[in-house]
C-alpha positions as CSV (number, residue, x, y, z in Angstrom):
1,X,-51.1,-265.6,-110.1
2,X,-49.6,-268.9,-110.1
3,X,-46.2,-267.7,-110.2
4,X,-46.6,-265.3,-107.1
5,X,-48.6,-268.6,-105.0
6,X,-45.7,-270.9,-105.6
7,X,-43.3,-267.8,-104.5
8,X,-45.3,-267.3,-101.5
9,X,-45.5,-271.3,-100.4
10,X,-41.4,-271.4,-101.1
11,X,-40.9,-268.5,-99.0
12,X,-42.7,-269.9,-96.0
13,X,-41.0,-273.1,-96.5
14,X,-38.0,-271.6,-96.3
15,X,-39.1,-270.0,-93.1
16,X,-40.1,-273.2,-91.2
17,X,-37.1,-274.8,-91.9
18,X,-35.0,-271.7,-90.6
19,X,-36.9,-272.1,-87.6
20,X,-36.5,-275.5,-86.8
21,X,-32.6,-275.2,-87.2
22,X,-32.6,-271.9,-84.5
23,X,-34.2,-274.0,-81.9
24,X,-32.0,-275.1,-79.6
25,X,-32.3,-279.2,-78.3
26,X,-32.4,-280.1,-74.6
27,X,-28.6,-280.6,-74.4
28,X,-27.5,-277.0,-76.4
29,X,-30.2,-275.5,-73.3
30,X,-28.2,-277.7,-70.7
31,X,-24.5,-276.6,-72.4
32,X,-25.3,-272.5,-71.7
33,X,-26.9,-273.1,-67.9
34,X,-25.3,-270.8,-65.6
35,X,-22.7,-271.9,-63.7
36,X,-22.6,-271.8,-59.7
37,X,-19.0,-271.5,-58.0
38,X,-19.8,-273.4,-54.8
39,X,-16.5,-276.2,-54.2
40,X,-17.8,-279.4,-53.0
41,X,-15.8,-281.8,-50.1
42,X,-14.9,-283.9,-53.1
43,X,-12.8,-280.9,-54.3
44,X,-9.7,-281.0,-52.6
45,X,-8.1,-278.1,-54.7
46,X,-11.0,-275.6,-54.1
47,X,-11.0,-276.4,-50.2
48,X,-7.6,-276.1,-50.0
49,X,-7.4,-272.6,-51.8
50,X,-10.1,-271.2,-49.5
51,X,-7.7,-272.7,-46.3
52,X,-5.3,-270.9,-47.6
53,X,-6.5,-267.8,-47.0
54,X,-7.1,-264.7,-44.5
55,X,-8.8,-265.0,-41.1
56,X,-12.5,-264.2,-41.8
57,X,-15.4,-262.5,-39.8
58,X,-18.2,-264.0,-41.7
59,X,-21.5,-261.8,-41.9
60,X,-24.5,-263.9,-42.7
61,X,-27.2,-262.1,-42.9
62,X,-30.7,-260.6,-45.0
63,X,-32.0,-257.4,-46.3
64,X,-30.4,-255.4,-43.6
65,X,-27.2,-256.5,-43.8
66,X,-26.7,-256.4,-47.0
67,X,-27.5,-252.5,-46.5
68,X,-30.1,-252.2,-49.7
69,X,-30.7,-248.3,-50.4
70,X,-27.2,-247.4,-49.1
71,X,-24.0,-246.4,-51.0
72,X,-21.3,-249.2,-50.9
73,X,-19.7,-248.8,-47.9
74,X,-22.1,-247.5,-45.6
75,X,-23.5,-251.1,-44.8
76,X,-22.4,-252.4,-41.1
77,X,-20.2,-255.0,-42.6
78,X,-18.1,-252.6,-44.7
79,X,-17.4,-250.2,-42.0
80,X,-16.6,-252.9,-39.3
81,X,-14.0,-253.5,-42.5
82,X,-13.2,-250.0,-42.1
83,X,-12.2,-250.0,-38.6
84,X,-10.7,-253.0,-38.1
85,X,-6.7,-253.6,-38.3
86,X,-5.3,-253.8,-41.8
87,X,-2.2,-256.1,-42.3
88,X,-1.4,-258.7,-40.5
89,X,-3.2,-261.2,-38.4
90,X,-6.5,-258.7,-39.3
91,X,-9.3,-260.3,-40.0
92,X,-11.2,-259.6,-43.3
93,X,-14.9,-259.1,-43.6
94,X,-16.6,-261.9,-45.8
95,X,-20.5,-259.9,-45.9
96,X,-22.0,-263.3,-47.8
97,X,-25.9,-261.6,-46.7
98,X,-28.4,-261.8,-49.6
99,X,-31.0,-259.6,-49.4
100,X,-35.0,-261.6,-48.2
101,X,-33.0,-264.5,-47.2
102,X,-34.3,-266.6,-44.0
103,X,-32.1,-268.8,-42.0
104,X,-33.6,-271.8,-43.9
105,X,-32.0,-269.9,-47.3
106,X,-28.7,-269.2,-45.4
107,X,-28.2,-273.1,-44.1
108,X,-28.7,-274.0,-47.9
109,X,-25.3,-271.9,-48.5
110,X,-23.6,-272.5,-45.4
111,X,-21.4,-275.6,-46.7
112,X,-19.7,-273.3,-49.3
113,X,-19.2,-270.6,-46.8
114,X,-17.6,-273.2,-43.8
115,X,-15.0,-273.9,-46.1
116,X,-13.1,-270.7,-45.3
117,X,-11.3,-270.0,-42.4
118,X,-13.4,-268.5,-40.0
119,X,-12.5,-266.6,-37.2
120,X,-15.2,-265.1,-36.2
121,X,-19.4,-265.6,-37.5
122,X,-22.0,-262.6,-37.2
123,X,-25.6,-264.2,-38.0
124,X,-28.1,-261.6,-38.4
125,X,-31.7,-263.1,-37.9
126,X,-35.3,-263.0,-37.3
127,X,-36.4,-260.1,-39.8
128,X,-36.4,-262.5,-43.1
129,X,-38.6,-265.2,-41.1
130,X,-41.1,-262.5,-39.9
131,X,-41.5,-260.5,-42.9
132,X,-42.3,-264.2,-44.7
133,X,-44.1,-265.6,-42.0
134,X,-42.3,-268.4,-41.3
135,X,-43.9,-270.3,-38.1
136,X,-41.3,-269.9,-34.9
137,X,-41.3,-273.6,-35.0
138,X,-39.4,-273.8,-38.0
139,X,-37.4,-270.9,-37.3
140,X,-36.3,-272.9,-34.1
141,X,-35.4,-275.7,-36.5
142,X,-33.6,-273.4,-38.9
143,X,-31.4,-271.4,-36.5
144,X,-30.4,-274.7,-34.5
145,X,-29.5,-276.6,-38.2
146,X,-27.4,-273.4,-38.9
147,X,-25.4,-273.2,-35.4
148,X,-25.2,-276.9,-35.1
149,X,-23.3,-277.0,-38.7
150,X,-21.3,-274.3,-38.1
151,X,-20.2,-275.2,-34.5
152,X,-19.4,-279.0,-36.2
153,X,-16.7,-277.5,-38.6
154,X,-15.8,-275.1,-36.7
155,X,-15.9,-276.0,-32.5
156,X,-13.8,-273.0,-31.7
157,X,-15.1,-270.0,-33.5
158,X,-17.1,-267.5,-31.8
159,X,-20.8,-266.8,-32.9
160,X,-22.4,-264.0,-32.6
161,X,-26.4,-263.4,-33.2
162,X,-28.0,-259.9,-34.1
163,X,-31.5,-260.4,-33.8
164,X,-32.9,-258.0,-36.3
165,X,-36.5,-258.4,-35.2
166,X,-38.5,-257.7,-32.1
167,X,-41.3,-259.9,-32.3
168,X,-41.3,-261.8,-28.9
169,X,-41.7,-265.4,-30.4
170,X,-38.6,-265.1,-32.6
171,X,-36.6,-263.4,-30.4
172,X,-37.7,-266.5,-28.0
173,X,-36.3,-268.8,-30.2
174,X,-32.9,-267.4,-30.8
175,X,-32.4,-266.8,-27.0
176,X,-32.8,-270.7,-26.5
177,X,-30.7,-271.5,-29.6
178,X,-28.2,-268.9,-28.0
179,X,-28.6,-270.7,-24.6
180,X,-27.9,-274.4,-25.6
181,X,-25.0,-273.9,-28.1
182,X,-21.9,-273.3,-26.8
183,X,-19.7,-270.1,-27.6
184,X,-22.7,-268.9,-28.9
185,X,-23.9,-264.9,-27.9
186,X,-27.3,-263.1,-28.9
187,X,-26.7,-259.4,-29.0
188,X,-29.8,-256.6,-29.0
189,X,-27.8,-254.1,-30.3
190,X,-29.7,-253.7,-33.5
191,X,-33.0,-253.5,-31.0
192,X,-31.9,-251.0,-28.3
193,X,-33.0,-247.7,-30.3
194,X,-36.4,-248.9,-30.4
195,X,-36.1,-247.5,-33.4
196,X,-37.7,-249.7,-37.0
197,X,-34.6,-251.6,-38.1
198,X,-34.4,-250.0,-41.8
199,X,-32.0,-251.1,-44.3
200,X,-31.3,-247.9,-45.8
201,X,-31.2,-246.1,-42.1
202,X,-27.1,-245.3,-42.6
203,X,-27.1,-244.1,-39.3
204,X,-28.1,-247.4,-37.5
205,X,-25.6,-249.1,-39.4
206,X,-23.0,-246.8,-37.8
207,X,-23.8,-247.2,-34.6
208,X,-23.9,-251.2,-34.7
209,X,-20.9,-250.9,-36.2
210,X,-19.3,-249.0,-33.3
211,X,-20.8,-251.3,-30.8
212,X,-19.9,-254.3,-32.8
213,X,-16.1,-253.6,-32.9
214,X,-15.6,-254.2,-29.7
215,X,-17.2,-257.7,-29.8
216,X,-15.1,-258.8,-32.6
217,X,-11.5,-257.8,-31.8
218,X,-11.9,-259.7,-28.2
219,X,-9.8,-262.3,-29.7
């Protein structure tokens, strides 16, 4: 009996100390963090890289325009891809559009996303704020932050707004914002059906992609 007690107590020593040797200190937790890509202004290298590269139409938007429920492909931003001029001085289609995102959660990315070269910027807004309740107030706030950045590093390139909800009080808001910036255009294209503006609705997404070709090749 005392044989099989000593056993037992040497077993769970060994156990403890096993333990204490898997669990992993404060800096081995810091070491395996996930990493987020996003080049800073210190980062000459990484800005330069993104200069480097192909005009853009940049697509900043939420749950609709990142076309949740739909095949890839079928989303707005993928077929404006689709018809645009390949080769060239074309421009590409950056969709950077997280799904729930409000225009407070878009400014918070915007200084990665400036650092391209922008041709063109299609800010699809109003849905996100409504759906989370966000006071119009500091939607206002939002929306101005985002154009006033973007209009900062970039003075020349167009912006165009899709307001993606038709609740008078944001709508309100963007048409100011609109109205004071310059080269700055609210479209109700998304809002002329009178039709619910539904992610997964692959027909909507067709048709605003067919009335938002025109709008983007002006240039």
């Amino acid at each position: 009996m005392r044989k099989s007690n000593l056993l037992f107590f040497f077993l769970l020593g060994c156990i403890v100390v096993a333990c204490r040797q898997e669990k992993p200190s404060s800096s081995q937790k810091e070491e395996y963090a996930p990493i987020h890509i996003s080049p800073e202004g210190d980062d000459p290298y990484a800005a330069a890289s993104l200069a480097a590269g192909p005009p853009l139409l940049l697509v900043l938007g939420s749950t609709f325009s990142v076309a949740q429920g739909l095949q890839p492909g079928q989303g707005y931003a993928a077929l404006l891809q689709e018809y645009l001029p390949a080769g060239g001085d074309g421009l590409t289609v950056l969709n950077a559009s997280v799904a729930g995102e409000t225009a407070a959660g878009a400014f918070e990315r915007l200084r990665y996303l400036l650092a391209h070269p922008l041709r063109q910027v299609v800010l699809e807004l109003g849905q996100a704020d409504e759906a989370r309740r966000i006071p119009p107030e500091a939607f206002a706030r939002d929306v101005r932050k985002l154009l006033r950045s973007i209009r900062t590093q970039h003075p020349e390139v167009p912006i165009l707004i899709l307001s993606s909800t038709p609740a008078p009080a944001y709508n309100e808001v963007l048409s100011a914002a609109a109205a004071e910036t310059d080269g700055v255009v609210l479209s109700s294209l998304l809002l002329e059906t009178g039709a619910p503006i539904r992610s997964g609705d692959a027909a909507l997404h067709r048709r605003l992609a067919e009335g938002l070709l025109p709008l983007v090749r002006k240039d």
